[in-house]
Each structure stands twice: as structure tokens, then as C-alpha cells.
N, C-alpha and C positions, 0 to 999 in steps of 0.2 A: 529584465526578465519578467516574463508572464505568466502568471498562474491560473490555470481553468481548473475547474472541477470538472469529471467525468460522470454523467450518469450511467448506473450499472446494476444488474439484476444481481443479489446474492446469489439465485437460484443457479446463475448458469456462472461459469469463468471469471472470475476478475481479470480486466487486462495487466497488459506486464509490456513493457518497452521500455526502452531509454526514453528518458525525461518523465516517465510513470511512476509515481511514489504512491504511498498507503499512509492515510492518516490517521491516527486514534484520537478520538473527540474526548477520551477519556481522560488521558497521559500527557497529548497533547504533542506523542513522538512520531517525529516524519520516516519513511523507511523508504529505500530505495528499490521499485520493484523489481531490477535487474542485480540485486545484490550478489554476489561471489562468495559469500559466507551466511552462516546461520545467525538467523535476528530475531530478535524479537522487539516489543516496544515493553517499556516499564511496567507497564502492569500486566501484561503477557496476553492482551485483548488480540493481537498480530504476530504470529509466529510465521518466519519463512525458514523452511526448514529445506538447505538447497542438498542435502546429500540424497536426501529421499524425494525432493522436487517439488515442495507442498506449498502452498499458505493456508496456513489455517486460522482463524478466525472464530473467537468465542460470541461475539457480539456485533453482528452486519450493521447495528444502527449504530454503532457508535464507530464506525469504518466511512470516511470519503478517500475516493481516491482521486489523484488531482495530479496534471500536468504543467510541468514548468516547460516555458519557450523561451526562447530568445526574439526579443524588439527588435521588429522592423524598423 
């Protein structure tokens, strides 16, 4: 499996798909950006809050989000 990083403006959407996750540089916690329940990472820098539809976000620098794939 392969992991890319995604370049991404704070300013507009973070994407979200399968194989999309959120990483906190802080905590160091991966989050699933298609998750089915409400997350957060340990130090609460990534909140997905799926009842209300949000991610929120205290700190964009300390956010990469990054795609895993599957090897050709």
C-alpha cells in the first residue's frame, strides 16, 4: 500500500473519499476521512463531527492529509 500526501488550501474544503484520511502532526492520530461516527484525534486538533457534517480543525499547520492506495 501507498501513501501520497495531498496538497490542500485550508481556505477552501478539505477533500474526503475513501482511502482519504487527516493527520495530526501533533498527536500523531490518523482519522478516517469517510468515518461513520464522530472523532476526533487526542489532542482534539481534528474533530469530525458526522451528525452535524463538519470537520473542524484548530490548527491547518499541523493538518496533512494523505492517501493510501493499493500497489500495482
Amino acid at each position: 500500500m501507498s501513501k501520497r500526501y495531498i496538497d490542500c488550501d485550508p481556505a477552501a474544503r478539505y477533500p474526503r473519499g475513501v482511502g482519504i484520511y487527516y493527520e495530526c502532526q501533533k498527536c500523531q492520530a490518523i482519522l478516517d476521512s469517510m468515518s461513520r461516527e464522530n472523532l476526533s484525534c487526542t489532542c482534539f486538533n481534528i474533530v469530525i463531527d458526522v451528525d452535524a457534517g463538519r470537520l473542524g480543525i484548530q490548527d491547518d499547520s499541523l493538518v496533512r492529509v494523505v492517501r493510501y492506495e493499493e500497489d500495482l
